[in-house]
FIVEX-624401 format. One record per residue (C-alpha): residue number from 1; x, y, z. Coordinates in nm, 2 decimals, decimal comma, always signed. Layout:
% residues N
+-----+--------+--------+--------+
| seq |      x |      y |      z |
+-----+--------+--------+--------+
| NUM |      X |      Y |      Z |
...
+-----+--------+--------+--------+
***
This chain:
% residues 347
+-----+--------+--------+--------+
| seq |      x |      y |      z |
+-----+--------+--------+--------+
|   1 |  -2,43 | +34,81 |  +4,04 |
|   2 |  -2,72 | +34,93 |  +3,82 |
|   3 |  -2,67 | +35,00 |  +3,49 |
|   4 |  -2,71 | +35,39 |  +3,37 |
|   5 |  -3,07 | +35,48 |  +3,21 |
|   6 |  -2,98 | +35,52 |  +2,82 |
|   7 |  -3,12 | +35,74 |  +2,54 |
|   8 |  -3,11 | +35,64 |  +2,17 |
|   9 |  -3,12 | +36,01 |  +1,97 |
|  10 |  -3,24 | +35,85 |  +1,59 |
|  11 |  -3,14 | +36,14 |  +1,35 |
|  12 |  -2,92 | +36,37 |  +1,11 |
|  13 |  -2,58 | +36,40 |  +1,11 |
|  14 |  -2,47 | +36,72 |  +0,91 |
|  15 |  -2,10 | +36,87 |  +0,82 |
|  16 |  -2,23 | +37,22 |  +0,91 |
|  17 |  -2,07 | +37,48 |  +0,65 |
|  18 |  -2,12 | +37,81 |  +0,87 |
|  19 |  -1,99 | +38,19 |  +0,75 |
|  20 |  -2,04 | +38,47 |  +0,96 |
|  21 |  -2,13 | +38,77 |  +0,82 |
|  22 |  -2,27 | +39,15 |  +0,97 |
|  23 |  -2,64 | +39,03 |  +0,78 |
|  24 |  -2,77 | +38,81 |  +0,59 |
|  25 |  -2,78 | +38,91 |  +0,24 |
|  26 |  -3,04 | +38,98 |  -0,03 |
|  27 |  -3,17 | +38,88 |  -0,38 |
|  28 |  -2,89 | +38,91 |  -0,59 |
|  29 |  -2,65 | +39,08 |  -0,35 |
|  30 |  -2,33 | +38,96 |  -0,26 |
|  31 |  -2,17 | +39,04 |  +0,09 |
|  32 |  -1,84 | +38,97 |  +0,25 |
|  33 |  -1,83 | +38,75 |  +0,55 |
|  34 |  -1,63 | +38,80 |  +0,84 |
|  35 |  -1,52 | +38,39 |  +0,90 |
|  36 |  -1,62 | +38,04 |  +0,81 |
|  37 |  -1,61 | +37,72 |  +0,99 |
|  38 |  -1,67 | +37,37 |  +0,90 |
|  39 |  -1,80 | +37,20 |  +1,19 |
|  40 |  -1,98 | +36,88 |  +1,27 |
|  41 |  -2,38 | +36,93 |  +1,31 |
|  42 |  -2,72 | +36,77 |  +1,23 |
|  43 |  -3,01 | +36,80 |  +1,47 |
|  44 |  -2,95 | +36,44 |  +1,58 |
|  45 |  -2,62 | +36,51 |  +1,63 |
|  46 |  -2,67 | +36,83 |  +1,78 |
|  47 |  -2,89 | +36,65 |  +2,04 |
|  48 |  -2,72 | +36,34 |  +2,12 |
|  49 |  -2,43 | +36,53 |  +2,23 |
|  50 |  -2,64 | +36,80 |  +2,43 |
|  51 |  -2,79 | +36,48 |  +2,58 |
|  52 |  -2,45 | +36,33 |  +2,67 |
|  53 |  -2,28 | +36,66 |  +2,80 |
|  54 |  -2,57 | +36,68 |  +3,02 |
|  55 |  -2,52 | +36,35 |  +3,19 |
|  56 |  -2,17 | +36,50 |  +3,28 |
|  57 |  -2,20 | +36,60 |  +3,67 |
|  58 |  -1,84 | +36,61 |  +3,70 |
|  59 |  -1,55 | +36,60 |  +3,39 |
|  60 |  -1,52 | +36,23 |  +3,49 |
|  61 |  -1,84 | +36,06 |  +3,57 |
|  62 |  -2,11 | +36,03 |  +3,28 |
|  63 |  -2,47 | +35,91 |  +3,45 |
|  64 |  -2,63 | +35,84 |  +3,12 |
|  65 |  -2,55 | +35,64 |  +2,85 |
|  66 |  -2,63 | +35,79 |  +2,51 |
|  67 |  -2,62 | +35,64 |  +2,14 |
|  68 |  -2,63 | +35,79 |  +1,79 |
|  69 |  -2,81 | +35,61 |  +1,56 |
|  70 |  -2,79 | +35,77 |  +1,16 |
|  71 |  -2,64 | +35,73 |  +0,88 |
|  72 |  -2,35 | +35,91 |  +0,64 |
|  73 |  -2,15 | +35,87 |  +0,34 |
|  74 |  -1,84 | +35,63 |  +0,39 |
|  75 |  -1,64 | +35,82 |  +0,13 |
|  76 |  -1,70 | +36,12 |  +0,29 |
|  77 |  -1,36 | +36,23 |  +0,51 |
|  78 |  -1,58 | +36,49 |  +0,74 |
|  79 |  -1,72 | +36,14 |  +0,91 |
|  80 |  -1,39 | +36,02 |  +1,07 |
|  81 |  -1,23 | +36,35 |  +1,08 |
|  82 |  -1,49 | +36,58 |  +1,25 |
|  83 |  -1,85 | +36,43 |  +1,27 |
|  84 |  -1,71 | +36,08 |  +1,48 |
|  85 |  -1,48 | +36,28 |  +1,70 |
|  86 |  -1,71 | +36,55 |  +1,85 |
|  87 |  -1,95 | +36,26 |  +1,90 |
|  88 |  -1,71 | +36,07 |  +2,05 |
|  89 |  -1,54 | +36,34 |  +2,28 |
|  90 |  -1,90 | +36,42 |  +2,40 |
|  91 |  -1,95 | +36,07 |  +2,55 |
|  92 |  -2,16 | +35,99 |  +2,25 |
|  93 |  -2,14 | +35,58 |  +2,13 |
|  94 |  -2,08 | +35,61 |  +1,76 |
|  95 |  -2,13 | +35,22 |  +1,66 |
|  96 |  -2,47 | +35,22 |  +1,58 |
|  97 |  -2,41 | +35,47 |  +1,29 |
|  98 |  -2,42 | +35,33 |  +0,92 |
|  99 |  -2,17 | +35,43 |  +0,70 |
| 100 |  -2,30 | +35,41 |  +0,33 |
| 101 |  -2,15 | +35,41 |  -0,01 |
| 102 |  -2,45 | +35,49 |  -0,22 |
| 103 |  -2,49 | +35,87 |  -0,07 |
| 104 |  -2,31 | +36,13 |  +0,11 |
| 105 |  -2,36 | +36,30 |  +0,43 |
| 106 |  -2,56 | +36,55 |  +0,51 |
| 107 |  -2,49 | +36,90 |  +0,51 |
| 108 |  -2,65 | +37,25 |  +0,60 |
| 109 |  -2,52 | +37,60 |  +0,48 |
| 110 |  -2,55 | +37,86 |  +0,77 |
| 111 |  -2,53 | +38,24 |  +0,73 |
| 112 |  -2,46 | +38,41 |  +1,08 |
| 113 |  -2,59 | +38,73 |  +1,16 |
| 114 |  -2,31 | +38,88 |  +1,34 |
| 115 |  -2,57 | +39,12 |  +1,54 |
| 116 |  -2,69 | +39,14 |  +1,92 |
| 117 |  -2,92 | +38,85 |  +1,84 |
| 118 |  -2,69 | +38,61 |  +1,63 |
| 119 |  -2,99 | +38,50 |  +1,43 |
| 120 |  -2,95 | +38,26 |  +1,12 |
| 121 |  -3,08 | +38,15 |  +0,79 |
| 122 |  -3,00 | +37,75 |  +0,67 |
| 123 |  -3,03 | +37,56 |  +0,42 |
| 124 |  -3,00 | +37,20 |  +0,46 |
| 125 |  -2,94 | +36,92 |  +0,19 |
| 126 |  -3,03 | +36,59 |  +0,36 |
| 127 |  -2,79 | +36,33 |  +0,19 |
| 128 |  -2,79 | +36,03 |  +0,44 |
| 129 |  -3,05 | +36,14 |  +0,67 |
| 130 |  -3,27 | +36,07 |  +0,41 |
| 131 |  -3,10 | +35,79 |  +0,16 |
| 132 |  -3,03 | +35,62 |  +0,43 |
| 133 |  -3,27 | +35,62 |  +0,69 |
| 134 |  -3,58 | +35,47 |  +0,51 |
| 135 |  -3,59 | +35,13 |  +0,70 |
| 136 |  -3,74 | +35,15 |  +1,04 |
| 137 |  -3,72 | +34,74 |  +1,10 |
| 138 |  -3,37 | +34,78 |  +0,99 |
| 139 |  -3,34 | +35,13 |  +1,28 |
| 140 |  -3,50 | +34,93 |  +1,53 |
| 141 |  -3,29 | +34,68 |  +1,50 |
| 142 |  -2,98 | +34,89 |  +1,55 |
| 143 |  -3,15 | +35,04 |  +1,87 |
| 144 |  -3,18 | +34,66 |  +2,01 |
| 145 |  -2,82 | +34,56 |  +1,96 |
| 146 |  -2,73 | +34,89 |  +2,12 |
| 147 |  -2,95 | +34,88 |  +2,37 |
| 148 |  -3,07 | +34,51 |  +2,47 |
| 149 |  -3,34 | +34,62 |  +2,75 |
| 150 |  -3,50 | +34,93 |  +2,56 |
| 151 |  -3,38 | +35,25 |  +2,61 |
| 152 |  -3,57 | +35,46 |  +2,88 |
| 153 |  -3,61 | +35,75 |  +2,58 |
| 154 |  -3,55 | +35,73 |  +2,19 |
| 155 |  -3,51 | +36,14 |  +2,06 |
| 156 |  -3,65 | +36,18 |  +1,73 |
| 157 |  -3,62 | +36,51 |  +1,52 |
| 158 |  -3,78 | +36,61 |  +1,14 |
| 159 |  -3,44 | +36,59 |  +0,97 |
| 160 |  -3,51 | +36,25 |  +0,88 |
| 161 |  -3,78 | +36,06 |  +0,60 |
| 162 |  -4,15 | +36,19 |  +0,75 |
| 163 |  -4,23 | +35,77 |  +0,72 |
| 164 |  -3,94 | +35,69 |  +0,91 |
| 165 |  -4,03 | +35,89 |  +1,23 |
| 166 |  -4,43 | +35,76 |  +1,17 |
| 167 |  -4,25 | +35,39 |  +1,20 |
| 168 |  -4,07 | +35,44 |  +1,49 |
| 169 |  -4,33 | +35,64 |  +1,69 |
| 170 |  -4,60 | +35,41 |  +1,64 |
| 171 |  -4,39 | +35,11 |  +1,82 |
| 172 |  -4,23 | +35,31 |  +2,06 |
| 173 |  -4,53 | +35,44 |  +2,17 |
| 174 |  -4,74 | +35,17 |  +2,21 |
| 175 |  -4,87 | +35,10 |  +2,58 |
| 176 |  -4,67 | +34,74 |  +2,63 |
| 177 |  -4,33 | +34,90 |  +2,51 |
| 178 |  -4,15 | +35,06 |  +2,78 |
| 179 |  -3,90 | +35,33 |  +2,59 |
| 180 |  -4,07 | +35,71 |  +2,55 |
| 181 |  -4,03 | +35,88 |  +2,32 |
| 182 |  -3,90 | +36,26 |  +2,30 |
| 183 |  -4,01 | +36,39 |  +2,04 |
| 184 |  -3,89 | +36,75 |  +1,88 |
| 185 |  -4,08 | +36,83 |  +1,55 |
| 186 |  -3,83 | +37,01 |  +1,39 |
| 187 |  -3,89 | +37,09 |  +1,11 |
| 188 |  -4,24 | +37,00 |  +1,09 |
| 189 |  -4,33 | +36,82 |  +0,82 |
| 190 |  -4,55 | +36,97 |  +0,53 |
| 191 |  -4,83 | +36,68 |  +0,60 |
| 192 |  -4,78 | +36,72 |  +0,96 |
| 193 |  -4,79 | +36,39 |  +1,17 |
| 194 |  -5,09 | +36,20 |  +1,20 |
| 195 |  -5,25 | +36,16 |  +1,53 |
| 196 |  -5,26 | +35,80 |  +1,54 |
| 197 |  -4,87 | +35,84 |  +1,53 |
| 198 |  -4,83 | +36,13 |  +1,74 |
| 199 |  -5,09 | +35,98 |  +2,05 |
| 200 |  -4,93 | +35,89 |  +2,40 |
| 201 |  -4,57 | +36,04 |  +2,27 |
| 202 |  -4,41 | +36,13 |  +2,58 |
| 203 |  -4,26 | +36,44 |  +2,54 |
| 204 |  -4,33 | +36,71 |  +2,26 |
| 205 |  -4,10 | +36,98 |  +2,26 |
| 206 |  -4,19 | +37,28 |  +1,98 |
| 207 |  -4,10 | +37,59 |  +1,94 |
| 208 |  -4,31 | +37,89 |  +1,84 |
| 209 |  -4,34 | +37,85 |  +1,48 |
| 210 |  -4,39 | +37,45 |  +1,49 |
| 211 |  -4,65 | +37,49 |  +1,74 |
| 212 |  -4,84 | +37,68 |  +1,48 |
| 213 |  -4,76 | +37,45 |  +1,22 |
| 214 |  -4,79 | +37,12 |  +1,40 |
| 215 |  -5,15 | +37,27 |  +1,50 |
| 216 |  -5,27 | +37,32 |  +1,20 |
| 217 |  -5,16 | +37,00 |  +1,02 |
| 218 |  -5,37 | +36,79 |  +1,28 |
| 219 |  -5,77 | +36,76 |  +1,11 |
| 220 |  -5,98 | +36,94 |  +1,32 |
| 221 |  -5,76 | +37,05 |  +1,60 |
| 222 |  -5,99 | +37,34 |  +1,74 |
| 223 |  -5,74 | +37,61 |  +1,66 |
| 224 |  -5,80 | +37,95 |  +1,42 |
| 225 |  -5,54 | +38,12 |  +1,26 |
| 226 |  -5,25 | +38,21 |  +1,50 |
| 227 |  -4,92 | +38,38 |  +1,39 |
| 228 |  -4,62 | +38,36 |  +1,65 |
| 229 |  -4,70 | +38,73 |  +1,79 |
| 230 |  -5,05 | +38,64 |  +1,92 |
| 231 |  -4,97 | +38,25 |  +2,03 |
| 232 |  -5,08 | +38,16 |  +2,37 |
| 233 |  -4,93 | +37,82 |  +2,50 |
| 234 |  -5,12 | +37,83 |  +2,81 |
| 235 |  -5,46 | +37,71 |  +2,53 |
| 236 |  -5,29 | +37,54 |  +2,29 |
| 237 |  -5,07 | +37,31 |  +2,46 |
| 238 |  -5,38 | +37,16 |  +2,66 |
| 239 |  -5,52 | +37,08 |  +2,37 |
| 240 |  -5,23 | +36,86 |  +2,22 |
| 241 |  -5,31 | +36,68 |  +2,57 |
| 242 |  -5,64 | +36,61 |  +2,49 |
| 243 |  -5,69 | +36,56 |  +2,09 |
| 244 |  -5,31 | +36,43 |  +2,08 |
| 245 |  -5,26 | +36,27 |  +2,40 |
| 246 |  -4,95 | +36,36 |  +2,43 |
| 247 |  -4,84 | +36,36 |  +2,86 |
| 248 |  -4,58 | +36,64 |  +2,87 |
| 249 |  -4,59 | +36,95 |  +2,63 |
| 250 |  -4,30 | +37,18 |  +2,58 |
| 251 |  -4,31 | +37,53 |  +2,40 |
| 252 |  -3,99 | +37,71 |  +2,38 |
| 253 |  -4,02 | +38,07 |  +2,32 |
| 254 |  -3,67 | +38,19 |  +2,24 |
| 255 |  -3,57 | +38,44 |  +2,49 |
| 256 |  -3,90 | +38,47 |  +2,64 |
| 257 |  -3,83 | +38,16 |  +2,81 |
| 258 |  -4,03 | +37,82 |  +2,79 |
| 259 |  -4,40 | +37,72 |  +2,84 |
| 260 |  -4,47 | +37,40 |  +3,00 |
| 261 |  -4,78 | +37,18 |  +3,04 |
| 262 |  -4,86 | +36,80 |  +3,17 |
| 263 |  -5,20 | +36,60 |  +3,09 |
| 264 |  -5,27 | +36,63 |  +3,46 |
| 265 |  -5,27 | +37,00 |  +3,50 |
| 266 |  -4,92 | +37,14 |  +3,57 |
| 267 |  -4,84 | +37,41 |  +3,38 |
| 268 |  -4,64 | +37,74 |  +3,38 |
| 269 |  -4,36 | +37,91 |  +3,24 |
| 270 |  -3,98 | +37,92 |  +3,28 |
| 271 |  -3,84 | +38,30 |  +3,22 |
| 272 |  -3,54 | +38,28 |  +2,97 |
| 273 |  -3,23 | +38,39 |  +3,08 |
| 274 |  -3,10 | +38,71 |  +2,98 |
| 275 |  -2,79 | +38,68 |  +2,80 |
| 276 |  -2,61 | +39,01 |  +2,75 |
| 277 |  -2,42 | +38,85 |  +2,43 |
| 278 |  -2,57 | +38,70 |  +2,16 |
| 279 |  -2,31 | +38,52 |  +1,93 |
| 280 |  -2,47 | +38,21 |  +1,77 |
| 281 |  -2,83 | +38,08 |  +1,83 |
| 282 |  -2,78 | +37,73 |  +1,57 |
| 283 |  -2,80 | +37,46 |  +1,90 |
| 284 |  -2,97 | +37,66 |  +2,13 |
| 285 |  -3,30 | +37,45 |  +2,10 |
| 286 |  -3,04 | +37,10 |  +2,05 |
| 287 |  -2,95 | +37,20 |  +2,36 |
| 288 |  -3,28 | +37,28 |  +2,53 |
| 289 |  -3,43 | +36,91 |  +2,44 |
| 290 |  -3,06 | +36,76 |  +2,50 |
| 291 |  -3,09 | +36,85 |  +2,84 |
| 292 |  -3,43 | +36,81 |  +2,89 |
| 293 |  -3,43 | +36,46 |  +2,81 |
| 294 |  -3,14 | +36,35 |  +2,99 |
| 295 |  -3,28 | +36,42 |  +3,29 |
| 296 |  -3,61 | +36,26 |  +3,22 |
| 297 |  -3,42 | +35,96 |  +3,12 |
| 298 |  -3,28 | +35,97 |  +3,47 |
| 299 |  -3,62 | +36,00 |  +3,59 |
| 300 |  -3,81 | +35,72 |  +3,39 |
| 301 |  -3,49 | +35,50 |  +3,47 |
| 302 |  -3,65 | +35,47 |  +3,80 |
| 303 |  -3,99 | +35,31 |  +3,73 |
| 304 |  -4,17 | +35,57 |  +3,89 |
| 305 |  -4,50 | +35,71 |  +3,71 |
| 306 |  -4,49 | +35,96 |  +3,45 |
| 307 |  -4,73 | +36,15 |  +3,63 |
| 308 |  -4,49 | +36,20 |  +3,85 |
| 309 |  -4,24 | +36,41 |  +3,68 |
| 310 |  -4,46 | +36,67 |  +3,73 |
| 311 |  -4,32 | +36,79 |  +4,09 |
| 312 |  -3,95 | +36,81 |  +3,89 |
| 313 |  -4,06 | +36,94 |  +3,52 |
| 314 |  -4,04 | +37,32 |  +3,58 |
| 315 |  -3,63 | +37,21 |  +3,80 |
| 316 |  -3,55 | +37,04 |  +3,48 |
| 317 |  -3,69 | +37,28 |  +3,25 |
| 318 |  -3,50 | +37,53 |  +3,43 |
| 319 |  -3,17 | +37,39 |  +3,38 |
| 320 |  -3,23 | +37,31 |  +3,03 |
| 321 |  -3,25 | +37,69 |  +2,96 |
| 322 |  -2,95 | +37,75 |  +3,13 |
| 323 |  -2,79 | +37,54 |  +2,90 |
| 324 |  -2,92 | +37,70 |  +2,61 |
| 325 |  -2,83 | +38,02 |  +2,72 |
| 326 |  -2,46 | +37,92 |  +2,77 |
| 327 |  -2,50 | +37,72 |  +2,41 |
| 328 |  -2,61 | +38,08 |  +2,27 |
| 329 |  -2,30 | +38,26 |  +2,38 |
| 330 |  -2,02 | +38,07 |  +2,16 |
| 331 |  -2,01 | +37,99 |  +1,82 |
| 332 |  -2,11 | +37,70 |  +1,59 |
| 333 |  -2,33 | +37,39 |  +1,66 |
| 334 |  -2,20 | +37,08 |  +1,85 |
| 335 |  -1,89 | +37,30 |  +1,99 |
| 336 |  -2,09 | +37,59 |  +2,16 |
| 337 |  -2,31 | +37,31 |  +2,36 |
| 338 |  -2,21 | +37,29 |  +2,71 |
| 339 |  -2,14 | +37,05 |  +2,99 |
| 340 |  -2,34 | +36,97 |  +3,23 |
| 341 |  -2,06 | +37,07 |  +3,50 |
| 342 |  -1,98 | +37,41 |  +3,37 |
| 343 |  -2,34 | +37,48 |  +3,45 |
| 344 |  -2,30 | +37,38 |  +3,81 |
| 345 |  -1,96 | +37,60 |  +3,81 |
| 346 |  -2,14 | +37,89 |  +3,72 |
| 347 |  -2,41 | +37,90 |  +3,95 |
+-----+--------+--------+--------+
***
């Protein structure tokens, strides 16, 4: 029997500390919140899960094999009692996390606005992701004893060292090795990431805002000044093709939808999906790329071209934002992700 294709998501694991409150409040003001959870998070966590729910097409069969690789603190009891669990529960292989004693885990405090949008302000303080997530021989070894013949996709986010992410993109994405990599720039670095690193990445998924930003951190990326109200994916994301050579261009757009774009021509865009309900928008774009690169996964896992992909990107695409809109309509991070079969049970 063939084996299933696999994913390695390299990234932050966060004990997410998130209050709920009617707004957010301002300098020097002190509100009273309605709740407050403590729930397991990180964008790398966020995403492996997303990736792993998403390879459930029915509550027993999983079709892709997905691993965490990261690191937190080992005294730390939000590991074994809340970060390992909903990683595990997911279908999410665990072993190839580090537990440290030199640094703690990560964490992000959330405000919740408890209006028809759910938006949300974080602040993250990086702990692990950072202290221990500096050596990418020591990463890529990990990623070999988990998976012995190369993953078909490694996810990488911005929640970890800027030089780490450089490392690992600039051997995964050379031509002989066979792995692609998805990666979602978020957040985007300060210095941006240099084109030498960023060329032939498979996948770049952005949203508004890191479009922006990752355009103007690349020297002499023909761009002027853009803000979010006036962007227009259809002319930037052909450019990331050409000056970044980057294949397959992804440019979510909140509840406007998605923009999508290939290096051989195929673009277009994927309405969102109205959602009466907003509760909590923290994993909506985990989701998104969770999704998104589980099924590309399945797709590289069977040799055919990239090029390809093109006659199943917008089908994928689609699905993804259903899965973001369902992620939008519960509460918290990991938790409000959904399985890949209660979007078939919906439709």
């Amino acid at each position: 029997m063939a084996s299933k294709p696999q994913i390695c998501v390299i990234g932050s694991l966060n004990i997410d500390f998130v209050t709920y409150a009617r707004r957010c409040p301002g300098p020097g003001e002190t509100l009273t919140g309605s709740s407050l959870s403590i729930d397991a998070g990180g964008k790398g966590a966020n995403q492996a899960v997303a990736c792993a729910r998403a390879a459930f097409s029915s509550k027993a069969q999983q079709d892709v094999a997905v691993s965490m690789i990261g690191a937190v603190g080992a005294n730390d009891p939000y590991y074994p009692t809340l970060l390992q669990p909903a990683l595990e529960k997911s279908g999410v292989d665990t072993t190839g996390i580090e537990q440290r004693t030199d640094c703690q885990t990560g964490s992000a405090t959330i405000i919740v606005e408890e209006g028809e949008q759910g938006e949300n302000r974080i602040v993250v303080v990086p702990g692990a992701n950072h202290d221990g997530m500096n050596d990418v021989d020591k990463l890529l070894s990990v990623v070999q004893t988990q998976c012995p013949a190369s993953p078909q996709v490694v996810v990488l986010q911005g929640e970890i060292p800027r030089s780490t992410v450089i490392g690992l993109m600039q051997h995964y994405n050379r031509s002989e090795n066979p792995t692609n990599v998805v990666l979602n720039i978020a957040p985007v670095y300060p210095e941006g990431i240099p084109l030498a690193a960023l060329s032939s990445t498979a996948v770049l998924i952005m949203n508004e805002t890191e479009t922006i930003q990752m355009a103007e951190s690349i020297p002499d990326f023909p761009v002027g000044s853009q803000t979010e109200a006036d962007l227009q994916p259809e002319l930037l994301a052909p450019l990331f093709h050409k000056v970044a050579k980057v294949p397959i261009v992804l440019i979510t757009l909140g509840a406007k939808g998605v923009f999508f774009s290939t290096a051989t021509g195929r673009n277009g865009s994927v309405r969102g999906v109205h959602v009466k309900n907003v509760v909590d928008t923290t994993a909506a774009g985990d989701t998104f790329v969770g999704y998104f690169s589980a099924e590309f996964a399945k797709y590289a896992a069977t040799g055919q071209p990239l090029e390809d992909f093109d006659a199943l990107i917008e089908s994928v695409v689609q699905q993804a934002n259903q899965a973001a809109a369902i992620c939008v309509q519960r509460k918290g991070a990991i938790e409000s992700i959904p399985f890949a079969y209660e979007i078939t049970d919906r439709q």
